[in-house]
MARSEVO-907471 format. One record per residue: residue number from 0; residue in one letter; x, y, z of N, C-alpha, C in turn. Coordinates in nm, 2 decimals. Example, Ala and Ser with C-alpha at 12.3 -4.5 7.8 and 13.67 -1.06 7.14 Angstrom:
BEGIN
(atom 0, 'a', (1.32, -0.57, 0.78), (1.23, -0.45, 0.78), (1.32, -0.33, 0.78))
(atom 1, 's', (1.28, -0.22, 0.71), (1.37, -0.11, 0.71), (1.29, 0.00, 0.79))
***
This chain:
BEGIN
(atom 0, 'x', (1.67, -0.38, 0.55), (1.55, -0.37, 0.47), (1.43, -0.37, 0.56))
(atom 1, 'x', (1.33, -0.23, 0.54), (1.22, -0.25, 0.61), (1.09, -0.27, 0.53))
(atom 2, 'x', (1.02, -0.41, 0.57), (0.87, -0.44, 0.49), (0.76, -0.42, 0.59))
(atom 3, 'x', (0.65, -0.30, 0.56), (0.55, -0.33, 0.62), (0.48, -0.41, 0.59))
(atom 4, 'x', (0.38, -0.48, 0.61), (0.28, -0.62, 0.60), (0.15, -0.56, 0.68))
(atom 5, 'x', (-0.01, -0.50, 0.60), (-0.08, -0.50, 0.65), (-0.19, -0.53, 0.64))
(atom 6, 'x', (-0.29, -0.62, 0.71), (-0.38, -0.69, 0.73), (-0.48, -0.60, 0.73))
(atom 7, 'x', (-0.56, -0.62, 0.55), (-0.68, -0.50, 0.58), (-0.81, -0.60, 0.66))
(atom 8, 'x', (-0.82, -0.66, 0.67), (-0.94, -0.75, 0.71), (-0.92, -0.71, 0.86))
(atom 9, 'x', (-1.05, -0.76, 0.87), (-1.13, -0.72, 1.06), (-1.08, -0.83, 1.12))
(atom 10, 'x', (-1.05, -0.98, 1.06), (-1.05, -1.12, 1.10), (-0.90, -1.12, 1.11))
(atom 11, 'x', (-0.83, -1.16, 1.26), (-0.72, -1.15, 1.23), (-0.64, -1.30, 1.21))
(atom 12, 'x', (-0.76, -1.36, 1.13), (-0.69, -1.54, 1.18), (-0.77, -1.59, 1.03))
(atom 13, 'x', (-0.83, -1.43, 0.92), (-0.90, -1.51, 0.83), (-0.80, -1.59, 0.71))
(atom 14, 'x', (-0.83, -1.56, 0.60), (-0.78, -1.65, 0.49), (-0.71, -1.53, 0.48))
(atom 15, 'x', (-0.73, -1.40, 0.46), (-0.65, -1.26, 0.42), (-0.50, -1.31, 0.54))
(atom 16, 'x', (-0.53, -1.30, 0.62), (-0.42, -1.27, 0.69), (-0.36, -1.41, 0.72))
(atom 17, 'x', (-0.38, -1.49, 0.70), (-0.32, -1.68, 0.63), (-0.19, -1.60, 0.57))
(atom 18, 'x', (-0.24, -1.61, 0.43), (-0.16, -1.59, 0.34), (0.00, -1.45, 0.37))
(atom 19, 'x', (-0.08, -1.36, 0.46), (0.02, -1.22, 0.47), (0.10, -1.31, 0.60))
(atom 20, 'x', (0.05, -1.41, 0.69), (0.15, -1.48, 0.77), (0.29, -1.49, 0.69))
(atom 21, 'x', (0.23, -1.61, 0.60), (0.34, -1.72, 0.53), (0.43, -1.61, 0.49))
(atom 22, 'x', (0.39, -1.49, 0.39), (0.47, -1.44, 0.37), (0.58, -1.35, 0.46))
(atom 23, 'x', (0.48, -1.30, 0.57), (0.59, -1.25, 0.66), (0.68, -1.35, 0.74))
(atom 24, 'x', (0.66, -1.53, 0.75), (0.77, -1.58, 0.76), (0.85, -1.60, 0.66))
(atom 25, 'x', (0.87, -1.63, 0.56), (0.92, -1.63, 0.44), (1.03, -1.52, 0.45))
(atom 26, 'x', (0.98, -1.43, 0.45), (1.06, -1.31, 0.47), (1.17, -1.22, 0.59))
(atom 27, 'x', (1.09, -1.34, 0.71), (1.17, -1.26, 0.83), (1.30, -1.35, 0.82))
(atom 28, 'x', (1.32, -1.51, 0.70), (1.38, -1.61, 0.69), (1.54, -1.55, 0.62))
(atom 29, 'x', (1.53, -1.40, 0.52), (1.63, -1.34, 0.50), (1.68, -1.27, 0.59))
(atom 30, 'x', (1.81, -1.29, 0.53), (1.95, -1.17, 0.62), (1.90, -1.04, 0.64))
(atom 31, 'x', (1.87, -0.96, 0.75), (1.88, -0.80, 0.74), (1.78, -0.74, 0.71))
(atom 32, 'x', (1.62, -0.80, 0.73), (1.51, -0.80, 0.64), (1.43, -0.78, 0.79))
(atom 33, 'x', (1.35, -0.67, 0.84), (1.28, -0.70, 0.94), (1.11, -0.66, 0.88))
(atom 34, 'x', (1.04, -0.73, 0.94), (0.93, -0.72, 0.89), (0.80, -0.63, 1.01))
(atom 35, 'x', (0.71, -0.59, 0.94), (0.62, -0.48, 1.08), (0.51, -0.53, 1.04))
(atom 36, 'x', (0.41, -0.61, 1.09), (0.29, -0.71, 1.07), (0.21, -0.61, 1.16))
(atom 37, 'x', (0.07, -0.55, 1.06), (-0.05, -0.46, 1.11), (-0.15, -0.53, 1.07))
(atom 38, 'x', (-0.21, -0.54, 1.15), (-0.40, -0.57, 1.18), (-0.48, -0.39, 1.18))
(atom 39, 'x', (-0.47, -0.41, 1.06), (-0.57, -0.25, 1.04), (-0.69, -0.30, 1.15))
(atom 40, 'x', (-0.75, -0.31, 1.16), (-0.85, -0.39, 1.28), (-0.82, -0.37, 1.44))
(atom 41, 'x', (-0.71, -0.37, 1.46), (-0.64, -0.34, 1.57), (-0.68, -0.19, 1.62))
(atom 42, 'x', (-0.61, -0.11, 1.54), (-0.59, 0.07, 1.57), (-0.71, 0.16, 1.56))
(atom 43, 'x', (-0.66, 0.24, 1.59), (-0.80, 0.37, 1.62), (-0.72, 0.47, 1.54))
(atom 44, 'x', (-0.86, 0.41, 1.38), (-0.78, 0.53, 1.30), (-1.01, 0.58, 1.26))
(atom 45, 'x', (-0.97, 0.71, 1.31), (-1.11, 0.80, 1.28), (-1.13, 0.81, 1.11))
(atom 46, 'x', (-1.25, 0.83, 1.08), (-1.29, 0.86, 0.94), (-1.21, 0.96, 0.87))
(atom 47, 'x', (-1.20, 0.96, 0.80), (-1.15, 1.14, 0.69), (-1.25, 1.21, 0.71))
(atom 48, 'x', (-1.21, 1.35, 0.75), (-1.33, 1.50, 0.78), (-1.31, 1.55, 0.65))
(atom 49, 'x', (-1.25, 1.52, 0.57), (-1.28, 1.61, 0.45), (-1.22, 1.69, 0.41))
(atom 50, 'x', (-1.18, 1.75, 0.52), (-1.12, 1.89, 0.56), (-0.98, 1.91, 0.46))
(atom 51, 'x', (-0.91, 1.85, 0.44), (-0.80, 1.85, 0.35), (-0.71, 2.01, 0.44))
(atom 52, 'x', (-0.66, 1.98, 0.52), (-0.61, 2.07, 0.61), (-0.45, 2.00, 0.63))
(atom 53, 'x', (-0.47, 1.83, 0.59), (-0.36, 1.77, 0.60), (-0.28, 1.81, 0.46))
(atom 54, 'x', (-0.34, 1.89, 0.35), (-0.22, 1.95, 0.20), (-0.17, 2.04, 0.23))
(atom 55, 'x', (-0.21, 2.11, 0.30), (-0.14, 2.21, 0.37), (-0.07, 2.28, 0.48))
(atom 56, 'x', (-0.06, 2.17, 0.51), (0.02, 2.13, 0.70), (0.11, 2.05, 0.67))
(atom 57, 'x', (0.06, 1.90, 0.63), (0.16, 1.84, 0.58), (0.15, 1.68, 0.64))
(atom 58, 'x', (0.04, 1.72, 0.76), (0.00, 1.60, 0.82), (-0.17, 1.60, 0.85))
(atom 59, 'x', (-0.26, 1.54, 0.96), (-0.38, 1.56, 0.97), (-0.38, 1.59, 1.14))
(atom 60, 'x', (-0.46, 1.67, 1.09), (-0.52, 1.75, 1.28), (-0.56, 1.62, 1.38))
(atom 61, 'x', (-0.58, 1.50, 1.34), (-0.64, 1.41, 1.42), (-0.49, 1.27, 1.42))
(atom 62, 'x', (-0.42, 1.31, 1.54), (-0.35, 1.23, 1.56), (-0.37, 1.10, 1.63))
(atom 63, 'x', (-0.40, 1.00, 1.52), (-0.44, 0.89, 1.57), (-0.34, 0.74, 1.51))
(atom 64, 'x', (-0.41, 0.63, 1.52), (-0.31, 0.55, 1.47), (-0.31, 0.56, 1.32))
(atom 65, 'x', (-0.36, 0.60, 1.24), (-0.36, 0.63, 1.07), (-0.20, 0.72, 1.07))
(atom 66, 'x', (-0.17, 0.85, 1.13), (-0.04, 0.91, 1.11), (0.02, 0.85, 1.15))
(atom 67, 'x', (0.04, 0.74, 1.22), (0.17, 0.65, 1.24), (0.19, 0.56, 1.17))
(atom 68, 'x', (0.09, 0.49, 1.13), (0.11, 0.38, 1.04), (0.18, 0.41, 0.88))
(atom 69, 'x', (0.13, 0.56, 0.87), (0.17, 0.61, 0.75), (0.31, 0.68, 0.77))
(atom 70, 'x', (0.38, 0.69, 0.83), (0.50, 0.68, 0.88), (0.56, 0.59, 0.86))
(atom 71, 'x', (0.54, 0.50, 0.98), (0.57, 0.32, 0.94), (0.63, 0.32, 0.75))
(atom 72, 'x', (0.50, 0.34, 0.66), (0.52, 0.33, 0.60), (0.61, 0.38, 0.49))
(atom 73, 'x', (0.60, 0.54, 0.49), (0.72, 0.61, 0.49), (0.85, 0.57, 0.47))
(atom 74, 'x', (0.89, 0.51, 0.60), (1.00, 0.48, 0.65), (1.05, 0.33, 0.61))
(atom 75, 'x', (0.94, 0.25, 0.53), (1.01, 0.17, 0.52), (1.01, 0.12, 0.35))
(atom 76, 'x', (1.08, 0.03, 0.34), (1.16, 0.00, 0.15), (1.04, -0.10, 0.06))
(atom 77, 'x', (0.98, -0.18, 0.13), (0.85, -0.25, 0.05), (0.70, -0.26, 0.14))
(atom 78, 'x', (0.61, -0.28, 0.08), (0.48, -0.26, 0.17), (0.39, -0.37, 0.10))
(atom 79, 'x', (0.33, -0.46, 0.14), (0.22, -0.58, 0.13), (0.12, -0.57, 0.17))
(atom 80, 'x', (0.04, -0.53, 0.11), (-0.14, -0.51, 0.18), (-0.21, -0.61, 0.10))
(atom 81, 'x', (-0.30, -0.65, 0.21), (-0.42, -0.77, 0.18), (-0.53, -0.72, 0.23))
(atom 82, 'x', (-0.66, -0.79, 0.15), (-0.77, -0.75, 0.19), (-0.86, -0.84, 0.15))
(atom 83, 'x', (-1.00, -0.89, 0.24), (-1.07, -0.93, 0.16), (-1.16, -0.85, 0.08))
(atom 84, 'x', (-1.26, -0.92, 0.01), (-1.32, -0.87, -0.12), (-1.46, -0.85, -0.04))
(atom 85, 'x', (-1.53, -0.68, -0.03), (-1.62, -0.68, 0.03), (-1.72, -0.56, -0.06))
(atom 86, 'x', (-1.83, -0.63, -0.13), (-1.93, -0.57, -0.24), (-1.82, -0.49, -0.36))
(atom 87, 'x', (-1.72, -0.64, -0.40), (-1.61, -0.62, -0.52), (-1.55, -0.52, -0.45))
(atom 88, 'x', (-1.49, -0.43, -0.34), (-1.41, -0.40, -0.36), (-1.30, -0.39, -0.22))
(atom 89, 'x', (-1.23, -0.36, -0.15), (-1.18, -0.35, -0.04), (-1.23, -0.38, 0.06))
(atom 90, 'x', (-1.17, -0.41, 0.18), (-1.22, -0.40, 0.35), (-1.30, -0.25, 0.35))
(atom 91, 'x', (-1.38, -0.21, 0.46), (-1.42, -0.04, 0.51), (-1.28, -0.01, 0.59))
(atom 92, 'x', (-1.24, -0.15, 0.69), (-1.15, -0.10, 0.76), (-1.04, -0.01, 0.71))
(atom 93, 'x', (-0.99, -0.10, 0.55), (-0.88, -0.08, 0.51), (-0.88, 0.05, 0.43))
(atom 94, 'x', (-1.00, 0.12, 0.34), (-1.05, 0.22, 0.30), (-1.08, 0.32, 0.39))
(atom 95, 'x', (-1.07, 0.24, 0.53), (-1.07, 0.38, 0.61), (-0.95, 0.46, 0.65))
(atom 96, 'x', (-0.84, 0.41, 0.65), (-0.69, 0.45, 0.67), (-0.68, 0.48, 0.53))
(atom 97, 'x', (-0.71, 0.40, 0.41), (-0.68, 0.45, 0.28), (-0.68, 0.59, 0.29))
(atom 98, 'x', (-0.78, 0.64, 0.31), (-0.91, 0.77, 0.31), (-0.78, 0.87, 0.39))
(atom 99, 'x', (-0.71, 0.84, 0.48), (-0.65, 0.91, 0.58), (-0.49, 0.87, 0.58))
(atom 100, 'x', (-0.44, 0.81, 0.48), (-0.32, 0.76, 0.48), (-0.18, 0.83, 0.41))
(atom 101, 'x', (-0.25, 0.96, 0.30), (-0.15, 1.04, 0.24), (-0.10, 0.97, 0.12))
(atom 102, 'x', (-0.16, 0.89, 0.03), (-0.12, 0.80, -0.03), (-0.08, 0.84, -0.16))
(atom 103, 'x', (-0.23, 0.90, -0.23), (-0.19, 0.97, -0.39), (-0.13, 1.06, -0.37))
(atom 104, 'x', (-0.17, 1.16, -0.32), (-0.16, 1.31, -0.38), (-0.07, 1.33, -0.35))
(atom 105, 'x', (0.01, 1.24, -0.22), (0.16, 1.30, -0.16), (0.25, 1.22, -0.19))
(atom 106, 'x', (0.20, 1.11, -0.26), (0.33, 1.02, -0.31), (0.39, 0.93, -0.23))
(atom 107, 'x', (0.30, 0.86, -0.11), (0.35, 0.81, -0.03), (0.45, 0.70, -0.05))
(atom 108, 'x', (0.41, 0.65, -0.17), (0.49, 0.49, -0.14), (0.60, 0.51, -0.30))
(atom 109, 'x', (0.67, 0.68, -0.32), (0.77, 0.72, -0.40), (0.88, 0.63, -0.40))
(atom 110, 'x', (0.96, 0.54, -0.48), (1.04, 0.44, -0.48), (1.04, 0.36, -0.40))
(atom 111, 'x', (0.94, 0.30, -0.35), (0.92, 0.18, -0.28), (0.85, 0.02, -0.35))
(atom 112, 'x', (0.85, -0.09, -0.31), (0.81, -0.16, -0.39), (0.68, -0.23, -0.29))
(atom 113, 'x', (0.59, -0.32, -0.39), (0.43, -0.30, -0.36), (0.43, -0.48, -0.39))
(atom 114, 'x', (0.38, -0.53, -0.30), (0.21, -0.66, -0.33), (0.11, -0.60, -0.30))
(atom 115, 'x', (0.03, -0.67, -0.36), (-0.13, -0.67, -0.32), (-0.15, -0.78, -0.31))
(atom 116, 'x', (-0.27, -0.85, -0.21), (-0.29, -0.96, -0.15), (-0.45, -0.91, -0.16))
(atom 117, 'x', (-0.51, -1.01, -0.24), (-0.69, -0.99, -0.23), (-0.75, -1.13, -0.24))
(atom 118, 'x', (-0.85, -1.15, -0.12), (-0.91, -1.29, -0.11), (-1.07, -1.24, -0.12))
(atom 119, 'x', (-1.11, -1.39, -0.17), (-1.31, -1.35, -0.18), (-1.37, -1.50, -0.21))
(atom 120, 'x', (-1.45, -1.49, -0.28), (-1.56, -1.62, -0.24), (-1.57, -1.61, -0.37))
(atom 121, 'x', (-1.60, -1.51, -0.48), (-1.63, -1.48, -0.61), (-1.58, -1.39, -0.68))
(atom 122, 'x', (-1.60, -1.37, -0.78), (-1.50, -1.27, -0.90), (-1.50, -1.09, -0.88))
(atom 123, 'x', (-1.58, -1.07, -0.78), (-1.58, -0.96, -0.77), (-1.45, -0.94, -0.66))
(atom 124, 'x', (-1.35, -1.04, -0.63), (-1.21, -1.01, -0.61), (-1.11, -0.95, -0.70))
(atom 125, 'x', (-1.14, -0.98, -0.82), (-1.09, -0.98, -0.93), (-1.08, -0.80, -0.94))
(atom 126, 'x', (-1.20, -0.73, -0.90), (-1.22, -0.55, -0.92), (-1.13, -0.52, -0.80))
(atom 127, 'x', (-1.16, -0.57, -0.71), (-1.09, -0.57, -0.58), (-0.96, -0.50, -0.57))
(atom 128, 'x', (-0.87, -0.64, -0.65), (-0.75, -0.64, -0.68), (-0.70, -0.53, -0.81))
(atom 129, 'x', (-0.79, -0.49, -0.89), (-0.74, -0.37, -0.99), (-0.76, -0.26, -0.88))
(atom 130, 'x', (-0.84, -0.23, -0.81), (-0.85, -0.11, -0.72), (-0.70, -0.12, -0.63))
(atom 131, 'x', (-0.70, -0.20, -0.55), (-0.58, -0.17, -0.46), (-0.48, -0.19, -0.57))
(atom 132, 'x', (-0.43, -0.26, -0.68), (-0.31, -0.22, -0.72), (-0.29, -0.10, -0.79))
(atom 133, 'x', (-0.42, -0.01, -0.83), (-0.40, 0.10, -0.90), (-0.34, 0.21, -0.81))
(atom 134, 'x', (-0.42, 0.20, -0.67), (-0.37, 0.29, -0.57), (-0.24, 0.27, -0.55))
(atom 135, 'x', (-0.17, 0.13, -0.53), (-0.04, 0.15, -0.53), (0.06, 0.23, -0.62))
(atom 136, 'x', (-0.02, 0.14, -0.70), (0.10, 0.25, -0.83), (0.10, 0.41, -0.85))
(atom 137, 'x', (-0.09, 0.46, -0.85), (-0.09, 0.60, -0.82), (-0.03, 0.65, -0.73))
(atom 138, 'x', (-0.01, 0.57, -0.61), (0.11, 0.63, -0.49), (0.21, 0.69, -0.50))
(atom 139, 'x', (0.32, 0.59, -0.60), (0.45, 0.60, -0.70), (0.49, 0.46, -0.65))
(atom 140, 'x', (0.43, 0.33, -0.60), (0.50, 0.23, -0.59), (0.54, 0.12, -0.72))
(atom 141, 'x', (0.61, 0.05, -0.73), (0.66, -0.03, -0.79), (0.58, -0.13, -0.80))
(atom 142, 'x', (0.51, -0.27, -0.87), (0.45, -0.34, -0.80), (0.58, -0.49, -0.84))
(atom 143, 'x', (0.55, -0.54, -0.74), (0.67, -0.65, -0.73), (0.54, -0.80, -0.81))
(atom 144, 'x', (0.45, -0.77, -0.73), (0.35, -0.87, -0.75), (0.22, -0.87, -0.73))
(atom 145, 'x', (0.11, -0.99, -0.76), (0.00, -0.94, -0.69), (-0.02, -1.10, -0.66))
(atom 146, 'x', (-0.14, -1.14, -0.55), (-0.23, -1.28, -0.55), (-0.34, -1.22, -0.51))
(atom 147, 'x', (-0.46, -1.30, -0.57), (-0.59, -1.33, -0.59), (-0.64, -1.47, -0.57))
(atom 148, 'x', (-0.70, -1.50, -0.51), (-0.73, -1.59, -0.43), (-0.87, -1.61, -0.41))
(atom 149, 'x', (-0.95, -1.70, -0.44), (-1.09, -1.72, -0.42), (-1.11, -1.83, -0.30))
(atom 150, 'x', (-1.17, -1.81, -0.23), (-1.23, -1.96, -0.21), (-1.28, -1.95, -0.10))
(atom 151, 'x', (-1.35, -2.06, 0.00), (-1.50, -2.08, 0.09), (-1.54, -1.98, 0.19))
(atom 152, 'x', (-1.60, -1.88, 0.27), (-1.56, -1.85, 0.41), (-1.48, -2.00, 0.47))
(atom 153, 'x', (-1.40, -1.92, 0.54), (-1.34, -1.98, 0.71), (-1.25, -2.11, 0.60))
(atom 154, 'x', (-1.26, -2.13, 0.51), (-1.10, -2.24, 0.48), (-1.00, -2.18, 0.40))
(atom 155, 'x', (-0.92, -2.26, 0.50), (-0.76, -2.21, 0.48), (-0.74, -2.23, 0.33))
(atom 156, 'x', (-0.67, -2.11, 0.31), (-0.62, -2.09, 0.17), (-0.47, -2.18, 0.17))
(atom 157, 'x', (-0.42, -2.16, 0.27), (-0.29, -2.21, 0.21), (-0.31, -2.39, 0.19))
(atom 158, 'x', (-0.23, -2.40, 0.05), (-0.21, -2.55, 0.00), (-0.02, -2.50, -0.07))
(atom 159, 'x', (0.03, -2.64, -0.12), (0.16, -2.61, -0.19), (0.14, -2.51, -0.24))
(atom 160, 'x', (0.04, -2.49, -0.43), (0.03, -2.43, -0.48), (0.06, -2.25, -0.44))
(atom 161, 'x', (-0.09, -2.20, -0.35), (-0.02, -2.10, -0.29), (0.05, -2.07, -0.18))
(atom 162, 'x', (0.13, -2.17, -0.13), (0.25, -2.12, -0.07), (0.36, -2.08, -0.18))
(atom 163, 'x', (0.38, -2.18, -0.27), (0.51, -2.15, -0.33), (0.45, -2.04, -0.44))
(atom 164, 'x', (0.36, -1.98, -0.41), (0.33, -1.85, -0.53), (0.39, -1.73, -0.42))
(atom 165, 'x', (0.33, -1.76, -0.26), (0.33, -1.62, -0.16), (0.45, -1.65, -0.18))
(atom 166, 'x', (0.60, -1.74, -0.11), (0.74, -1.75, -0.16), (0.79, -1.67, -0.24))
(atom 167, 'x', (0.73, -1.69, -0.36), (0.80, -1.63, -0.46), (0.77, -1.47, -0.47))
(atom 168, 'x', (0.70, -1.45, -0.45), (0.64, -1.32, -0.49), (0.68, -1.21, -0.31))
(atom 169, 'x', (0.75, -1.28, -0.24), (0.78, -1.29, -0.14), (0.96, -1.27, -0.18))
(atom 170, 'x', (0.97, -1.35, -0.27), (1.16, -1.34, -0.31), (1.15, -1.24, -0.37))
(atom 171, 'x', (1.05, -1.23, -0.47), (1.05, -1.07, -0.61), (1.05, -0.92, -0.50))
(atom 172, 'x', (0.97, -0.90, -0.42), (1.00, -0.81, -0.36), (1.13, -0.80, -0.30))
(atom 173, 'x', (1.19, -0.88, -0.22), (1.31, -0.89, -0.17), (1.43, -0.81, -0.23))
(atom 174, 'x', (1.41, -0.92, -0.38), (1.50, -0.89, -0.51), (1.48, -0.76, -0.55))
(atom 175, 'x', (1.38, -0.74, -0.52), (1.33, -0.62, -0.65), (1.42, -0.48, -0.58))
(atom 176, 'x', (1.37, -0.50, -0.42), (1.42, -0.38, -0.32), (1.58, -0.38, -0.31))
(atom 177, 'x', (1.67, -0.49, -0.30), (1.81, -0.48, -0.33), (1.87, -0.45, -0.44))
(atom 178, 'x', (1.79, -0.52, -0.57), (1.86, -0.42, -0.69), (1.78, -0.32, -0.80))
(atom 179, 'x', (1.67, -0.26, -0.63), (1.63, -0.12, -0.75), (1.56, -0.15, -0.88))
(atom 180, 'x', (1.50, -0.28, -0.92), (1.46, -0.28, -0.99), (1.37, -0.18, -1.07))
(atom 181, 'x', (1.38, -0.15, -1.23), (1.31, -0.03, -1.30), (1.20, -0.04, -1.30))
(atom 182, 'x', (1.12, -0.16, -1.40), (1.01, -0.19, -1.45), (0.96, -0.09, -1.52))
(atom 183, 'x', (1.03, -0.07, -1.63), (1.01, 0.02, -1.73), (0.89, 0.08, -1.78))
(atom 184, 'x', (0.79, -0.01, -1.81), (0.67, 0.03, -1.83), (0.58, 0.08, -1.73))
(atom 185, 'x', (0.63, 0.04, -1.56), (0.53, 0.08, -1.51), (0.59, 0.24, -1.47))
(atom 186, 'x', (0.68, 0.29, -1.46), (0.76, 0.40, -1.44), (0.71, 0.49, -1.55))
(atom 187, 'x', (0.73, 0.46, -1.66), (0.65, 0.50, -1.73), (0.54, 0.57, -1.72))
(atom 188, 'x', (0.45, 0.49, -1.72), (0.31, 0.51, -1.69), (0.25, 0.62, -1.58))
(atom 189, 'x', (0.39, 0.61, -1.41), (0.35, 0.69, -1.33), (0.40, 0.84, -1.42))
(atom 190, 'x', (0.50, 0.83, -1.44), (0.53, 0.95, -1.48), (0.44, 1.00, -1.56))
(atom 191, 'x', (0.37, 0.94, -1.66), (0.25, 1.02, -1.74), (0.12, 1.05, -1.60))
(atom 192, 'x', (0.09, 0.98, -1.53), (0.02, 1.01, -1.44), (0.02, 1.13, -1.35))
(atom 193, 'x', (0.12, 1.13, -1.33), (0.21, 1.24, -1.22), (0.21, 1.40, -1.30))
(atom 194, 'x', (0.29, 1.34, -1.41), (0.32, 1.52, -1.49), (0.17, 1.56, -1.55))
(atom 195, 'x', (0.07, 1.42, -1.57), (-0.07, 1.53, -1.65), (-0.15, 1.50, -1.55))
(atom 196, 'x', (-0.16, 1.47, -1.48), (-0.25, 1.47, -1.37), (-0.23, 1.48, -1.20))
(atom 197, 'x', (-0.09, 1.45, -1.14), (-0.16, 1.48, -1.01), (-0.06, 1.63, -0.97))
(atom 198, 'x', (0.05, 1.66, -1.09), (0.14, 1.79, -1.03), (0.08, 1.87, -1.07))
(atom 199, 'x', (-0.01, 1.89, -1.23), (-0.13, 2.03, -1.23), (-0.17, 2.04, -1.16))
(atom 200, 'x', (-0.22, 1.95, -1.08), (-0.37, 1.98, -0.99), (-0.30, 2.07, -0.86))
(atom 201, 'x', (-0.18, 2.00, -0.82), (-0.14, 2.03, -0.70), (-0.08, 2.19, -0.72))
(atom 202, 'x', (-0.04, 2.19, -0.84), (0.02, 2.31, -0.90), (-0.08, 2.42, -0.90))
(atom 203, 'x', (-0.23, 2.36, -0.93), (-0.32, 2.49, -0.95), (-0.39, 2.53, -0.77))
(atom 204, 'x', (-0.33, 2.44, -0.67), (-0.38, 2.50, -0.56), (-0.31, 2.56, -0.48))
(atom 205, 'x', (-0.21, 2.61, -0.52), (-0.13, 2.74, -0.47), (-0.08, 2.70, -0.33))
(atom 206, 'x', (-0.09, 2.77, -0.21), (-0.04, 2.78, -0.14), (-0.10, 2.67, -0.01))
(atom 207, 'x', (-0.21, 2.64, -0.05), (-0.29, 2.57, 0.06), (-0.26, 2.38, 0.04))
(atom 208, 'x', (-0.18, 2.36, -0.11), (-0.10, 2.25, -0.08), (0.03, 2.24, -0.09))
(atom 209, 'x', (0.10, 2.32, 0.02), (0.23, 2.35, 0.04), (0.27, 2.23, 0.11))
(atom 210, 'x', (0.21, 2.19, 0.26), (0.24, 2.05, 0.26), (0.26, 1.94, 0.18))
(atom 211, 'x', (0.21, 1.89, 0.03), (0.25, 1.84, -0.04), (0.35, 1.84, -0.10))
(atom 212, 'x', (0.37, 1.97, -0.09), (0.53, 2.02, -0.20), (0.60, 1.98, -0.13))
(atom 213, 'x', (0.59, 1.99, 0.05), (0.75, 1.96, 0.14), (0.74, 1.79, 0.15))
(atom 214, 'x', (0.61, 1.73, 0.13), (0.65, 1.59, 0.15), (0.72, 1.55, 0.01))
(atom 215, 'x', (0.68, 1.58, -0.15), (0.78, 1.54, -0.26), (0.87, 1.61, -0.25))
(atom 216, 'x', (0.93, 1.71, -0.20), (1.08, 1.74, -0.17), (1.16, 1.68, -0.07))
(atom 217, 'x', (1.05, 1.58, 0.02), (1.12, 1.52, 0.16), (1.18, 1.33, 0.06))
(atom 218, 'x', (1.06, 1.32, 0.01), (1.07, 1.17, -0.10), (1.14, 1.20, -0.19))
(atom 219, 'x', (1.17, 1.29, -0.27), (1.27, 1.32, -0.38), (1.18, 1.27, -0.50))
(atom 220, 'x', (1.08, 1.35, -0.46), (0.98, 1.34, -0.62), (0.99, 1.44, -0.65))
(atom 221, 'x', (1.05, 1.54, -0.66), (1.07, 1.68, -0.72), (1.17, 1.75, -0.65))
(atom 222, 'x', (1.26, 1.81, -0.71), (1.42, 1.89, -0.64), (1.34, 1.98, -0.65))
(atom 223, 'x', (1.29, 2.09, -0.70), (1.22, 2.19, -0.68), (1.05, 2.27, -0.70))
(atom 224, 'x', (1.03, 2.32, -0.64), (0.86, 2.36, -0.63), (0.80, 2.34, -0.77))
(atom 225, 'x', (0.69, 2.28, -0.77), (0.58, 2.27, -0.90), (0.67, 2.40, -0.97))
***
């Protein structure tokens, strides 16, 4: 079992990446379970040009650390992203790999299962956290869990309370990825997403997002062309 774990915050010692610790020990604590701990903060991932040259290819002209990490991702069965809360909504850092990561339109995270991790000072974590869990799910991810977390600059979040929430929600993904969990309603949901909204779109641009078609035929989001 492969879990990426990535640290959208710039701070690689703040309360955001506290909490994605515990969980990635928690988790390196199972059988067979390796974990890949990212400091988005770390890599040299360039802006998005706009260019949308990556629907059509299949990847992006600018090979930097963004195509690898999205690989990483790819390649592995659950994914945890944290972030802090910055003007209600994401890190830039984290928005900037979002921007360049292949996420909606190609289905990146197609039968994989999802946390979200969002920390802040005030309730505009709260928007935060509906933004990155929608993206997950628009992805095709599952979501196992979420935490939200308020509290001071610079003090440590972790107490009992949320440890034994990261734990658990730390076990739910585990569980969720060994027995394929459905979650009916949210399967659901993508599927209405998917068939009225992101396969027209992709469907009315003909040949110039052919790259998309071979990555849902590579994920097994579609046996055959739009």
């Amino acid at each position: 079992m492969n879990i990426v774990i990535i640290n959208g915050s710039p701070r690689k010692n703040g309360a955001t990446a506290k909490i994605l610790h515990a969980m990635e020990k928690h988790l390196l604590q199972k059988e067979n379970v390796s974990v890949e701990y990212v400091d988005i903060n770390s890599l040299n991932i360039s802006p998005c040009s706009g260019c949308c040259s990556c629907y059509k290819t299949g990847k992006c002209y600018m090979d930097d650390d963004a195509e690898k990490l999205s690989k990483k991702i790819e390649c592995a069965d659950g994914l945890i992203i944290g972030t802090p809360t910055y003007a209600s909504n994401m890190s830039g850092q984290l928005k900037q790999f979002i921007d360049r990561g292949h996420f909606v339109i190609e289905q990146l995270l197609h039968n994989k299962y999802a946390i979200s991790v969002v920390t802040g000072e005030n309730y505009g974590s709260g928007d935060t956290s509906k933004i990155l869990t929608k993206l997950l799910k628009y992805s095709g991810a599952k979501i196992s869990g979420k935490i939200i977390y308020n509290l001071p600059f610079n003090r440590n979040p972790i107490n009992k309370k949320l440890a034994s929430k990261a734990h658990h929600l730390s076990d739910n993904l585990h569980s969720d990825i060994i027995k394929r969990k459905s979650y009916l309603f949210q399967t659901l949901m993508h599927s209405v997403i998917f068939s009225v909204g992101i396969k027209p779109f992709v469907k009315s641009k003909g040949e110039s997002y052919n790259g998309v078609l071979s990555k849902w035929k590579r994920y097994k989001v579609i046996k055959h062309e739009c």
